[in-house]
Biopython code that builds the backbone (N, CA, C, O; Angstrom):
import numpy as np
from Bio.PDB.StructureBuilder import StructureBuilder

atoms = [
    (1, "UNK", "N", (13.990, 8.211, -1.258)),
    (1, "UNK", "CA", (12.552, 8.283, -1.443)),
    (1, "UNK", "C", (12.106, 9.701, -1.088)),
    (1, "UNK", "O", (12.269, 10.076, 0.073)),
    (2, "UNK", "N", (11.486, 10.628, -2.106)),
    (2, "UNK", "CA", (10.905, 11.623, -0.989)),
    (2, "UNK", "C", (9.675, 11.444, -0.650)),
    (2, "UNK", "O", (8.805, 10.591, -0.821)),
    (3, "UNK", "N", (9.883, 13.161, 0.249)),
    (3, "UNK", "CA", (8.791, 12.910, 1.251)),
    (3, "UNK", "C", (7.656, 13.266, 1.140)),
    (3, "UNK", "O", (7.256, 14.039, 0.269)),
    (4, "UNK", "N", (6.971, 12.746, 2.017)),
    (4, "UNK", "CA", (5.279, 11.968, 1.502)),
    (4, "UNK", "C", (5.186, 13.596, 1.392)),
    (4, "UNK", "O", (6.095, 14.333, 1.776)),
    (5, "UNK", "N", (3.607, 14.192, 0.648)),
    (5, "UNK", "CA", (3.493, 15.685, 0.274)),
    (5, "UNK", "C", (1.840, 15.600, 1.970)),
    (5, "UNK", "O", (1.190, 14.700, 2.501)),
    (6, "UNK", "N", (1.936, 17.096, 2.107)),
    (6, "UNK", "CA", (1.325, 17.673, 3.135)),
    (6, "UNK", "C", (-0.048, 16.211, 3.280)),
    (6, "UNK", "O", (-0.263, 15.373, 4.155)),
    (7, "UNK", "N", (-0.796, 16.559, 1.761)),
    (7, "UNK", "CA", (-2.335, 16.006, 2.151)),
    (7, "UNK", "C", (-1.924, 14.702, 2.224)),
    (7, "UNK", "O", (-2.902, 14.114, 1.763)),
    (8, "UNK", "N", (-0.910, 13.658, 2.572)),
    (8, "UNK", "CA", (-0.555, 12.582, 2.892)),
    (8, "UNK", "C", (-0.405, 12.241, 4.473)),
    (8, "UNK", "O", (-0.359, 11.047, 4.769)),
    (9, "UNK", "N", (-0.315, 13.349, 5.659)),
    (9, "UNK", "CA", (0.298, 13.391, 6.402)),
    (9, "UNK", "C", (-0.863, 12.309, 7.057)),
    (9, "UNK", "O", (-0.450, 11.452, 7.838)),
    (10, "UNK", "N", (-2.021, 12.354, 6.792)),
    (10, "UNK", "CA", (-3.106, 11.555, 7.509)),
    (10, "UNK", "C", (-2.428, 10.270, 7.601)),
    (10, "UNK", "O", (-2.336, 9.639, 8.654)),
    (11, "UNK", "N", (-2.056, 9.973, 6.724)),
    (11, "UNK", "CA", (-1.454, 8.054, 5.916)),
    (11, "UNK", "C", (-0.227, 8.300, 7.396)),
    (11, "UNK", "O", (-0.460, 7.766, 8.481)),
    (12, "UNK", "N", (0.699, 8.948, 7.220)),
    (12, "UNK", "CA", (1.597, 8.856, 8.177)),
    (12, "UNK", "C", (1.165, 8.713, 9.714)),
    (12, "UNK", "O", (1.428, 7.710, 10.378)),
    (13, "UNK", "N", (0.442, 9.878, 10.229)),
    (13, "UNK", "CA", (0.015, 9.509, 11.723)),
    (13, "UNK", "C", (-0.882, 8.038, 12.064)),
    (13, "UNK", "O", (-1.261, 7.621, 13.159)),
    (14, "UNK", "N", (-1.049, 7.467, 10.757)),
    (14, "UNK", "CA", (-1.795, 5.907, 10.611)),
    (14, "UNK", "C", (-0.998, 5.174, 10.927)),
    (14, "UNK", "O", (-1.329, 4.119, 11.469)),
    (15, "UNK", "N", (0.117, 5.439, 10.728)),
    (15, "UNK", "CA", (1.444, 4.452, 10.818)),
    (15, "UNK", "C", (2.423, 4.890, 11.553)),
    (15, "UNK", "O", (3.551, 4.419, 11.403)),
    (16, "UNK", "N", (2.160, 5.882, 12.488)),
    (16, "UNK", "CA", (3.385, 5.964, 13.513)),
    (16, "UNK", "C", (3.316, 4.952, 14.341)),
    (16, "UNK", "O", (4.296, 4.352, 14.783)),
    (17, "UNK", "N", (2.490, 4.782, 14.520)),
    (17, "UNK", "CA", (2.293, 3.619, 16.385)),
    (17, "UNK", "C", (3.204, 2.105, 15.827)),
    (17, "UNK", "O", (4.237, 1.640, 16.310)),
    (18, "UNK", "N", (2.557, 1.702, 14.904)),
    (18, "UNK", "CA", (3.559, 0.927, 14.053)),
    (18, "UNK", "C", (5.054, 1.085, 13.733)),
    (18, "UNK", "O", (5.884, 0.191, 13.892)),
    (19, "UNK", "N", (5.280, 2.185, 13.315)),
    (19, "UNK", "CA", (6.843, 2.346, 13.038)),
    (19, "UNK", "C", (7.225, 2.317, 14.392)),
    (19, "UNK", "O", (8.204, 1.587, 14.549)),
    (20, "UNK", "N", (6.676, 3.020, 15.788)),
    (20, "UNK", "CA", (7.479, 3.020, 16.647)),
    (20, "UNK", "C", (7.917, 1.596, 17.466)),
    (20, "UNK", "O", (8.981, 1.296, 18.008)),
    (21, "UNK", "N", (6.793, 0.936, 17.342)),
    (21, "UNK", "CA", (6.961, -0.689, 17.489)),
    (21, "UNK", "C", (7.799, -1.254, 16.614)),
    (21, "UNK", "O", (8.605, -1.996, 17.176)),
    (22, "UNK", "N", (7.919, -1.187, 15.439)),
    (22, "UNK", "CA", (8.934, -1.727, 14.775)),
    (22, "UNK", "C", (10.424, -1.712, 15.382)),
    (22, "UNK", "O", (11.019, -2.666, 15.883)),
    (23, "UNK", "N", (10.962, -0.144, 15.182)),
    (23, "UNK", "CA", (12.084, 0.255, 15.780)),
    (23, "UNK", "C", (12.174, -0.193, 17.483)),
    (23, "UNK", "O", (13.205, -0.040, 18.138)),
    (24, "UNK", "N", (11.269, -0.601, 17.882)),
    (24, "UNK", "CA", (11.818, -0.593, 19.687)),
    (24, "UNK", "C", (11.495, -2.568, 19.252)),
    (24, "UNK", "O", (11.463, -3.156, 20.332)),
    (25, "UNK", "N", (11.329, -3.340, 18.347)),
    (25, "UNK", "CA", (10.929, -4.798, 18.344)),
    (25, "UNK", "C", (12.735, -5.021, 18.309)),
    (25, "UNK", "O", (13.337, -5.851, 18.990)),
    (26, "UNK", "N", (13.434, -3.940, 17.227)),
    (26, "UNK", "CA", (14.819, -4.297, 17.290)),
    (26, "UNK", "C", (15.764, -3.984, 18.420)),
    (26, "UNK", "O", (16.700, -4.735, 18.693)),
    (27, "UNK", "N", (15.541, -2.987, 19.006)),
    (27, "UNK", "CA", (16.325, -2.692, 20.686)),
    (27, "UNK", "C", (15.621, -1.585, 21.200)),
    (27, "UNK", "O", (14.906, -0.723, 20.689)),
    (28, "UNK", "N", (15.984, -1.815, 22.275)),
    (28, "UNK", "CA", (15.250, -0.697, 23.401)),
    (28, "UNK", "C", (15.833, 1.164, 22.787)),
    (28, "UNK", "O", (16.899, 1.173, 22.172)),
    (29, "UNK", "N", (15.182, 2.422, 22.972)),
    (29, "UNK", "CA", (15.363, 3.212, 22.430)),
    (29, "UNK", "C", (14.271, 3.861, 23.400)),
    (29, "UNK", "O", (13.294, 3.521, 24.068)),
    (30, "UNK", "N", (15.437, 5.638, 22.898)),
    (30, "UNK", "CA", (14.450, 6.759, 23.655)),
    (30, "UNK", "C", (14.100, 7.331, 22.449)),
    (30, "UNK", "O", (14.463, 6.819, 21.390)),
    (31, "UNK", "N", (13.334, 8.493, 22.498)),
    (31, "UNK", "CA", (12.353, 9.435, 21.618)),
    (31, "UNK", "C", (12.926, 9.855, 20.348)),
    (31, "UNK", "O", (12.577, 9.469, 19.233)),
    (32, "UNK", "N", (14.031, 10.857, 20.697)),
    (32, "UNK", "CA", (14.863, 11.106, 19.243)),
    (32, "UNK", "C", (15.440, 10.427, 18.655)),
    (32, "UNK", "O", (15.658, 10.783, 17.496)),
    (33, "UNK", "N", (15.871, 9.404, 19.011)),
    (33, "UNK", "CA", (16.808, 7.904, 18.705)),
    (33, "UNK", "C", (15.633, 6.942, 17.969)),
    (33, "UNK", "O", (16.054, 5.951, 17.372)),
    (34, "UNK", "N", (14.552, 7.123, 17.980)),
    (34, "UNK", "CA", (13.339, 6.130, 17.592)),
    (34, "UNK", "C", (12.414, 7.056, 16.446)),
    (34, "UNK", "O", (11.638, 6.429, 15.724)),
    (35, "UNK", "N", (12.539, 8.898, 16.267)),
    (35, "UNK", "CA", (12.589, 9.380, 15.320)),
    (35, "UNK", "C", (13.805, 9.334, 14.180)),
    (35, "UNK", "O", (13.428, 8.911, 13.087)),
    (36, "UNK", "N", (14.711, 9.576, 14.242)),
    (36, "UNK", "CA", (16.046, 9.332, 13.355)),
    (36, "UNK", "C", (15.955, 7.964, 13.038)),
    (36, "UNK", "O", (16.204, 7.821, 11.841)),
    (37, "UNK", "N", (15.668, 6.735, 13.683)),
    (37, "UNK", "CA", (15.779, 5.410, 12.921)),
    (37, "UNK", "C", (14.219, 5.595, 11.963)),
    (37, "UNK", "O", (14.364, 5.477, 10.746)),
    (38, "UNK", "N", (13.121, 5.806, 12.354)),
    (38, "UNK", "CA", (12.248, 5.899, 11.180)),
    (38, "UNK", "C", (12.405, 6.519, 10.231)),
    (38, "UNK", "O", (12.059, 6.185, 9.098)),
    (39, "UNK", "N", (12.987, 7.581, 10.567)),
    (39, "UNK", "CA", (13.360, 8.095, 8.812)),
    (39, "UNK", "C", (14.401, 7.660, 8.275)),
    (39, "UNK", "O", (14.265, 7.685, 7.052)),
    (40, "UNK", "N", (15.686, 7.149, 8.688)),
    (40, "UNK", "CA", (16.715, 6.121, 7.894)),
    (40, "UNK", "C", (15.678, 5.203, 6.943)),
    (40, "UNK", "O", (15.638, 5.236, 5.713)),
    (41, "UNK", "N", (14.774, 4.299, 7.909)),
    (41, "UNK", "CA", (13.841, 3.310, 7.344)),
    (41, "UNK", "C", (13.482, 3.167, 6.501)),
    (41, "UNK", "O", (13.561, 2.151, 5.811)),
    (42, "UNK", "N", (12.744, 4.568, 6.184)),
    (42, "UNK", "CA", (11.710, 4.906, 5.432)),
    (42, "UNK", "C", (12.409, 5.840, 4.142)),
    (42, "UNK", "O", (11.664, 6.281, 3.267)),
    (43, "UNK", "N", (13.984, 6.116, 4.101)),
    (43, "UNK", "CA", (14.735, 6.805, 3.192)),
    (43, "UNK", "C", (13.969, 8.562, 3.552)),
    (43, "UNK", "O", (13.548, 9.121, 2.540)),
    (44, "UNK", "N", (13.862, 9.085, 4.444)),
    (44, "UNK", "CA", (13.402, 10.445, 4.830)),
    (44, "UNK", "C", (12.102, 10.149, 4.459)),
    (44, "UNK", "O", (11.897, 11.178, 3.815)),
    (45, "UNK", "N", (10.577, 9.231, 4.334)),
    (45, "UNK", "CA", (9.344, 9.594, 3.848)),
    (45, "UNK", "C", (8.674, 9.732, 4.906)),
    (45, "UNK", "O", (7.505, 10.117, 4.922)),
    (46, "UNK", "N", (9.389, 9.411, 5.967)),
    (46, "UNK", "CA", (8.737, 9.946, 7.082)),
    (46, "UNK", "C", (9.246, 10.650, 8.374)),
    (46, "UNK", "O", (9.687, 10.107, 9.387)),
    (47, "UNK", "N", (9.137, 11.563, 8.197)),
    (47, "UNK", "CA", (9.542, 12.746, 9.146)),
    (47, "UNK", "C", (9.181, 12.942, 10.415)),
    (47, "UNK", "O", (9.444, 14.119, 10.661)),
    (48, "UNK", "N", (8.671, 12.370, 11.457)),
    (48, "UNK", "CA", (8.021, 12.927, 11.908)),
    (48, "UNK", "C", (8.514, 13.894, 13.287)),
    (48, "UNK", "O", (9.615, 13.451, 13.612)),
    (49, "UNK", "N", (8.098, 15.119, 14.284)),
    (49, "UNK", "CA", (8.338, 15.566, 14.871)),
    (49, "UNK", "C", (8.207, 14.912, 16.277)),
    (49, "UNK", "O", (7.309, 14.120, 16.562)),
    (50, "UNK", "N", (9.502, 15.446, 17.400)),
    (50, "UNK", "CA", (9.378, 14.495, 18.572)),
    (50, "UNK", "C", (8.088, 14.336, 19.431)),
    (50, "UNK", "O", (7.760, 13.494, 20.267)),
    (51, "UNK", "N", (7.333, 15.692, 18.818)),
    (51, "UNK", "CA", (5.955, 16.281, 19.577)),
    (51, "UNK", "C", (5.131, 14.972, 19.150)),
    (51, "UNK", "O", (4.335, 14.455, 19.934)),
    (52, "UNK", "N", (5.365, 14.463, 17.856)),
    (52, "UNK", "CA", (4.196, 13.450, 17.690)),
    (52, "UNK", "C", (4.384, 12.248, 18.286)),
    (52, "UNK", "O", (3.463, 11.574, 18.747)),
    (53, "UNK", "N", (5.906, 11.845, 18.307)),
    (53, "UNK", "CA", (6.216, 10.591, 18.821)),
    (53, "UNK", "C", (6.035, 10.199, 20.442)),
    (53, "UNK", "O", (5.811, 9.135, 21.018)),
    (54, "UNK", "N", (6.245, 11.590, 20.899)),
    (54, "UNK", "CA", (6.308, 11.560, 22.529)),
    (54, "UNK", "C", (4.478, 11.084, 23.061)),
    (54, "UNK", "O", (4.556, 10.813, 24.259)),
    (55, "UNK", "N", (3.537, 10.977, 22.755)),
    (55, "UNK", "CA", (2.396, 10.990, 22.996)),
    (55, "UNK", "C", (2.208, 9.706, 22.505)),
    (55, "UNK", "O", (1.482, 9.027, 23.231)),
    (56, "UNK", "N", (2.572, 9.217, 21.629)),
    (56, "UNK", "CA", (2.817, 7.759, 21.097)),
    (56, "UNK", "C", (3.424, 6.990, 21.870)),
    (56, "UNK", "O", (2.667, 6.023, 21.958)),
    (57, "UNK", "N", (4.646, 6.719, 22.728)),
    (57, "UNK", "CA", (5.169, 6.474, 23.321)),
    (57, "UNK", "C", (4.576, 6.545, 24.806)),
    (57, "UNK", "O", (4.712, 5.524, 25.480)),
    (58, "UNK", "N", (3.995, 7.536, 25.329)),
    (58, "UNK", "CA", (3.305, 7.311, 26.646)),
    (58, "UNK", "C", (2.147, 6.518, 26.503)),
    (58, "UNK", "O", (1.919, 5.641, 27.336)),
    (59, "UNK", "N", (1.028, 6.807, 25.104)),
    (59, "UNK", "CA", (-0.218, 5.970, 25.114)),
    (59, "UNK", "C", (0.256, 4.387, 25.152)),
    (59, "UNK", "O", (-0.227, 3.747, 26.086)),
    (60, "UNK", "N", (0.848, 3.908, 24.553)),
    (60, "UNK", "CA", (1.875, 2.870, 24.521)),
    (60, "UNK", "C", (2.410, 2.048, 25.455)),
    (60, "UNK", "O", (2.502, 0.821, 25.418)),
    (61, "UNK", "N", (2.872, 3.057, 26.570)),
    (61, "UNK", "CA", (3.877, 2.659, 28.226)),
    (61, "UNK", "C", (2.172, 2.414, 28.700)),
    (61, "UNK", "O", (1.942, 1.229, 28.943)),
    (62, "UNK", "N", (0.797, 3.476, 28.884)),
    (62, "UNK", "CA", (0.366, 3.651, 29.405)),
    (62, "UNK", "C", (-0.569, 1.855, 29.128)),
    (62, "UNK", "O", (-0.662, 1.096, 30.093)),
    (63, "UNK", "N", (-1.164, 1.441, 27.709)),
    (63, "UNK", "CA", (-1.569, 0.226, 27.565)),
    (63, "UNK", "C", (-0.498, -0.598, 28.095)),
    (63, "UNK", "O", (-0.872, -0.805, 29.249)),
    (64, "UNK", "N", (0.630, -1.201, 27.933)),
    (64, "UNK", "CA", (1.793, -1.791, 28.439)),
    (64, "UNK", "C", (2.182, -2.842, 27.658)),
    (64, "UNK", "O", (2.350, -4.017, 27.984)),
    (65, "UNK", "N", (2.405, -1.909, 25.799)),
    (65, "UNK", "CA", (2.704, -2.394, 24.876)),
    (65, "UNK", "C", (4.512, -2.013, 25.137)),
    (65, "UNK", "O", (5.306, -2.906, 24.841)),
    (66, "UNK", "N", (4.952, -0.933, 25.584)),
    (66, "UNK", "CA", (6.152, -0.946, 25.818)),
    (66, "UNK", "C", (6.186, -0.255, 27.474)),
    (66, "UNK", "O", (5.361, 0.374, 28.137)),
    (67, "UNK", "N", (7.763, -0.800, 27.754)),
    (67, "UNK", "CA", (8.529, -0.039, 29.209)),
    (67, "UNK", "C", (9.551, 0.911, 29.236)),
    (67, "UNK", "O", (10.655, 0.718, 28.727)),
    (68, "UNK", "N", (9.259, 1.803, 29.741)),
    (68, "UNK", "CA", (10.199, 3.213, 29.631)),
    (68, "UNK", "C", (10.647, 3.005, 31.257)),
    (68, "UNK", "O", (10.009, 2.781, 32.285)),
    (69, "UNK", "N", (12.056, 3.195, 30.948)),
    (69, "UNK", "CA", (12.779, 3.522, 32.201)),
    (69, "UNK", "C", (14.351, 4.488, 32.168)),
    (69, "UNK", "O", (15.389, 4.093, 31.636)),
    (70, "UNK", "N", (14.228, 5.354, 32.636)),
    (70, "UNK", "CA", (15.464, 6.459, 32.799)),
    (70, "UNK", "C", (16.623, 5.958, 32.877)),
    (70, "UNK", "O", (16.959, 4.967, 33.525)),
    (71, "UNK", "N", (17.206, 6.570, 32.278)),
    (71, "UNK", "CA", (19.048, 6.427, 32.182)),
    (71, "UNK", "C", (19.464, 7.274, 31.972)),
    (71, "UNK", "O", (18.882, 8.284, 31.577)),
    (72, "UNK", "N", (20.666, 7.131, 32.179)),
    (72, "UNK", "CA", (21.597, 8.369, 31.966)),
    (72, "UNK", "C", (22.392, 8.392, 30.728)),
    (72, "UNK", "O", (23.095, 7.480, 30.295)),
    (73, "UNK", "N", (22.169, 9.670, 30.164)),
    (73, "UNK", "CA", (22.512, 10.056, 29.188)),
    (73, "UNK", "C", (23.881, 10.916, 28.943)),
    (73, "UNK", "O", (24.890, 10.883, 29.649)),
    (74, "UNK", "N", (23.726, 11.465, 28.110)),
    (74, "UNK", "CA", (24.669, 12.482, 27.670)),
    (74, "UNK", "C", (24.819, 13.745, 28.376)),
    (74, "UNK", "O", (24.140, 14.752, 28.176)),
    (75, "UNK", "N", (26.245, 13.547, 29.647)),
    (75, "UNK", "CA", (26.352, 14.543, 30.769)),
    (75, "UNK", "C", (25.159, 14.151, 31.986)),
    (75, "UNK", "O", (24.803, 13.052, 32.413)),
    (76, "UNK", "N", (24.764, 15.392, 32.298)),
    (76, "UNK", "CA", (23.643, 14.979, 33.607)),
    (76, "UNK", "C", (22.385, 14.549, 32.859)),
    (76, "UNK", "O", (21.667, 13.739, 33.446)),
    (77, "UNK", "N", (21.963, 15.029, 31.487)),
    (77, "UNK", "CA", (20.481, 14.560, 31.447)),
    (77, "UNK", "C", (20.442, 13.399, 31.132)),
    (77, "UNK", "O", (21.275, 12.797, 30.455)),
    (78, "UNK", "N", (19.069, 12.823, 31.790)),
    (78, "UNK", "CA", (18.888, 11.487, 31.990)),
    (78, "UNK", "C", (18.119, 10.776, 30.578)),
    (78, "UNK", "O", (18.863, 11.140, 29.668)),
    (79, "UNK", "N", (17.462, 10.287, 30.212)),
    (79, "UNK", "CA", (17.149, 9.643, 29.145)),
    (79, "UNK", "C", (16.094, 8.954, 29.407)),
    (79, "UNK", "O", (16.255, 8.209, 30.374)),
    (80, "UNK", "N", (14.457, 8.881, 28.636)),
    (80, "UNK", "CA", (13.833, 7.660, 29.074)),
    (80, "UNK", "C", (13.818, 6.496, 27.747)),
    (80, "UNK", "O", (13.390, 6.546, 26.594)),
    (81, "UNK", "N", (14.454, 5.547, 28.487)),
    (81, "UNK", "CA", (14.578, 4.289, 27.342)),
    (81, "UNK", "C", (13.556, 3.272, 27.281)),
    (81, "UNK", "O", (13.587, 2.255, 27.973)),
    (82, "UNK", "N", (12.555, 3.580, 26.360)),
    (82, "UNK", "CA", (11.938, 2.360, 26.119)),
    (82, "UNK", "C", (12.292, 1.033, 25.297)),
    (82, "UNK", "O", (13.084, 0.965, 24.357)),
    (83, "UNK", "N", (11.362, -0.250, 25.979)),
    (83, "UNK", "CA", (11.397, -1.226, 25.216)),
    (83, "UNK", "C", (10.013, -1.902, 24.756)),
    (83, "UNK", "O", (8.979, -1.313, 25.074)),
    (84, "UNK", "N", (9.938, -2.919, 24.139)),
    (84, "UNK", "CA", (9.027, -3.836, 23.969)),
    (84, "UNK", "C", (8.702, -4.895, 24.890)),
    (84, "UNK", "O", (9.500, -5.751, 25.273)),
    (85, "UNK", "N", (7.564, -4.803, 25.207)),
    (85, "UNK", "CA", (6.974, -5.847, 26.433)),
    (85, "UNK", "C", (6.047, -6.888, 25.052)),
    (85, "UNK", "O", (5.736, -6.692, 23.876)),
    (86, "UNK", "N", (5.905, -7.897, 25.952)),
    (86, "UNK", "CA", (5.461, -9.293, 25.258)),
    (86, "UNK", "C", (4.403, -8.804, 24.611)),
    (86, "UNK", "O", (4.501, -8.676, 23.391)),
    (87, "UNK", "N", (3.102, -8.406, 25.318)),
    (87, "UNK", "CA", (2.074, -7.374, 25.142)),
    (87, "UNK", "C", (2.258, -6.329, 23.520)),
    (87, "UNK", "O", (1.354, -6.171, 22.700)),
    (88, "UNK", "N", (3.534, -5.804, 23.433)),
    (88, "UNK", "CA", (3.851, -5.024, 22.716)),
    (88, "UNK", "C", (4.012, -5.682, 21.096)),
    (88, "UNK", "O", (3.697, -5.402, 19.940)),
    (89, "UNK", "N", (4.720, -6.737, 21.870)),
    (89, "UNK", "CA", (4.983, -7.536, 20.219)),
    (89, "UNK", "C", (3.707, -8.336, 19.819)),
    (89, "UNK", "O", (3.443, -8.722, 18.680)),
    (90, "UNK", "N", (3.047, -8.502, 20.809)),
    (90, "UNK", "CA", (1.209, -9.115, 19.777)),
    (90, "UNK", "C", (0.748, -7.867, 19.546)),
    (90, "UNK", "O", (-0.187, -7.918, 18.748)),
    (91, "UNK", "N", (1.011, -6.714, 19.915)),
    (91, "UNK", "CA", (0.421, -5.458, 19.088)),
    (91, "UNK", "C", (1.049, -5.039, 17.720)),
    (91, "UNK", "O", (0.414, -4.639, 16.744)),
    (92, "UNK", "N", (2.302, -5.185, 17.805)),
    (92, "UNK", "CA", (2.862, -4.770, 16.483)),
    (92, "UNK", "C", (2.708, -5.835, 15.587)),
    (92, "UNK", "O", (3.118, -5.534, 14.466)),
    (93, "UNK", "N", (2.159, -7.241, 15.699)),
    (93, "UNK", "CA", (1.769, -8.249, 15.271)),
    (93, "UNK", "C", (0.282, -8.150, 14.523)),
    (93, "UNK", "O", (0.009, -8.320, 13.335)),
    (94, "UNK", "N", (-0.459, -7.861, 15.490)),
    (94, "UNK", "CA", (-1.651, -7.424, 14.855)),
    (94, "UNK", "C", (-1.986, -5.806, 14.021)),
    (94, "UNK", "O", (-3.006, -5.558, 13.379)),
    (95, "UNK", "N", (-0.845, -4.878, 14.250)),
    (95, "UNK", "CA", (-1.028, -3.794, 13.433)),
    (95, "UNK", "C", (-0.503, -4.207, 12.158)),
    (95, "UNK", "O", (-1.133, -3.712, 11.224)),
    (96, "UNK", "N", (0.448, -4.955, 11.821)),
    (96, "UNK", "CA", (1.370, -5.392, 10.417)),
    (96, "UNK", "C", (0.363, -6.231, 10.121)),
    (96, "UNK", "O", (-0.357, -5.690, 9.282)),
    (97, "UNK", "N", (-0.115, -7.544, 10.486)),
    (97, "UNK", "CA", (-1.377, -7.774, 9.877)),
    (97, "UNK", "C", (-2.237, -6.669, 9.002)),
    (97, "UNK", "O", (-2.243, -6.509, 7.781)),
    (98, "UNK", "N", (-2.724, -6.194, 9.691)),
    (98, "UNK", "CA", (-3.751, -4.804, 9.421)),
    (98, "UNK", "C", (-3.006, -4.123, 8.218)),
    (98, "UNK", "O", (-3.680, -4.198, 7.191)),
    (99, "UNK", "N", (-1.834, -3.495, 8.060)),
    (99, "UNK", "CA", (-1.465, -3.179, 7.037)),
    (99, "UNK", "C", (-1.370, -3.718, 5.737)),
    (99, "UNK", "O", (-1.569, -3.125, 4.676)),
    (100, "UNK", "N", (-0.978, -5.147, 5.951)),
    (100, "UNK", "CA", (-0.889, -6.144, 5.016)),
    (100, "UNK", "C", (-2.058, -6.416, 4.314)),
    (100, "UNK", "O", (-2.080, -6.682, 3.112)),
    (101, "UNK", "N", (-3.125, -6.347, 5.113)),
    (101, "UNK", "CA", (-4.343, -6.459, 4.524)),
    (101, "UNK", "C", (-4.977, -5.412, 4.209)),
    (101, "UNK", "O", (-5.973, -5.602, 3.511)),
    (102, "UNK", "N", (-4.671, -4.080, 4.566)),
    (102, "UNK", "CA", (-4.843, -3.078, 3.992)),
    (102, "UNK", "C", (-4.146, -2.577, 2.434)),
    (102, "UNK", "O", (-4.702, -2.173, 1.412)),
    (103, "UNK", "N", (-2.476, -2.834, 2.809)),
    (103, "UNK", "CA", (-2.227, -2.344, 1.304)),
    (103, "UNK", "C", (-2.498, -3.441, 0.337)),
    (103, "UNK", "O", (-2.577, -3.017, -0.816)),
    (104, "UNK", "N", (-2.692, -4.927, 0.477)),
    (104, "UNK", "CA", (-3.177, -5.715, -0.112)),
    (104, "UNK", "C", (-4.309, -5.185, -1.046)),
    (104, "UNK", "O", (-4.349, -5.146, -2.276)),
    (105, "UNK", "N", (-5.218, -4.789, -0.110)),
    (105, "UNK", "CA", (-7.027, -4.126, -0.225)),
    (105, "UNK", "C", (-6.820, -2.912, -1.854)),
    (105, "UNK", "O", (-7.466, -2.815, -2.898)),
    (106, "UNK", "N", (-5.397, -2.071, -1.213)),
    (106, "UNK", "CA", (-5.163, -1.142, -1.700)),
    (106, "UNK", "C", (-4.513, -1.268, -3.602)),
    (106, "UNK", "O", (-4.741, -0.617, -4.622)),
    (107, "UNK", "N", (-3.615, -2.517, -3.252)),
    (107, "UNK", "CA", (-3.390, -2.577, -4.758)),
    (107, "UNK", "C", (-3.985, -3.048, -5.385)),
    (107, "UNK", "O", (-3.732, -2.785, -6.561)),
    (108, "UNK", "N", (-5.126, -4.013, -5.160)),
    (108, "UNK", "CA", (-6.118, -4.634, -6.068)),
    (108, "UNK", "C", (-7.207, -3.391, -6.417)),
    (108, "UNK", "O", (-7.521, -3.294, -7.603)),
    (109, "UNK", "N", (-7.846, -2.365, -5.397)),
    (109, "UNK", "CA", (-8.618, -1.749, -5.852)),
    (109, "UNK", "C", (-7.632, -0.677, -6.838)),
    (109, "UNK", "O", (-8.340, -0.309, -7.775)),
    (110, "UNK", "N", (-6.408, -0.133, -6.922)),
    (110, "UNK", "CA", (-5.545, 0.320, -7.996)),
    (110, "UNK", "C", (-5.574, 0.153, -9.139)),
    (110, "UNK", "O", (-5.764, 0.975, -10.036)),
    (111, "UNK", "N", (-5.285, -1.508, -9.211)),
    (111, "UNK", "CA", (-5.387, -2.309, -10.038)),
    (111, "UNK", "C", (-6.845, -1.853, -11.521)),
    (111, "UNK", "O", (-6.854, -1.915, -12.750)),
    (112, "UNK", "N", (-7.516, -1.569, -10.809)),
    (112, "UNK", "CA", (-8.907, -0.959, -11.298)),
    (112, "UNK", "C", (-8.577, 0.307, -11.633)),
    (112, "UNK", "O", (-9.268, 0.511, -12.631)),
    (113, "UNK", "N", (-7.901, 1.359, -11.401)),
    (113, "UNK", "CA", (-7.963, 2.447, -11.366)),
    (113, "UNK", "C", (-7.601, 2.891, -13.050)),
    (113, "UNK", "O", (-7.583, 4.075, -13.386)),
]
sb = StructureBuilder()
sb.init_structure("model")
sb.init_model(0)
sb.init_chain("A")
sb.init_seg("    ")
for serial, (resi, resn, name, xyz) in enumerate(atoms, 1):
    if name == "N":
        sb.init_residue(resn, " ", resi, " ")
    sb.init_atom(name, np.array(xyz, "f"), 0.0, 1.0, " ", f" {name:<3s}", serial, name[0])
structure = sb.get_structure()
């Protein structure tokens, strides 16, 4: 699939908080490990940088849609691994709703186009 073009990027930061819930609904995961599975996902259409995901991920820990806790990684640096808290999965519940009824919204008004 390629990738979405610049004046699209709005559509994408709409749907990070979502993708990152998706990927942590299937196993616990840290930052770059939860960028690289969204773009497998998505066949590269979504790219996004760790700068965007990392702020996603704390607003996230900070509501207590997911839990980040340190591990050890590769050599001495440590790793923070998040997961999905119960909390987390009625959020990614009600954002996929929201989409559903959004691109729903979206192909009927197309449909017209």
């Amino acid at each position: 699939m390629p990738k979405l073009a610049p004046a699209d990027k709005h559509l994408q930061r709409g749907a990070a908080t979502a993708l990152v819930l998706l990927v942590l609904r299937d196993s616990p995961s840290y930052g770059y490990q939860i960028v690289q599975e969204i773009r497998a996902r998505s066949a590269d259409a979504f790219d996004f940088p760790e700068g965007t995901i990392y702020p996603i991920l704390h607003g996230l820990e900070k509501d207590g849609a997911i839990k980040g806790e340190w591990k050890e990684g590769i050599g001495d640096r440590k790793r923070r691994v998040y997961r999905l808290t119960a909390a987390g999965r009625k959020e990614l519940e009600r954002r996929l709703e929201a989409w559903h009824k959004y691109s729903s919204a979206m192909k009927t008004a197309l449909r017209g186009a």
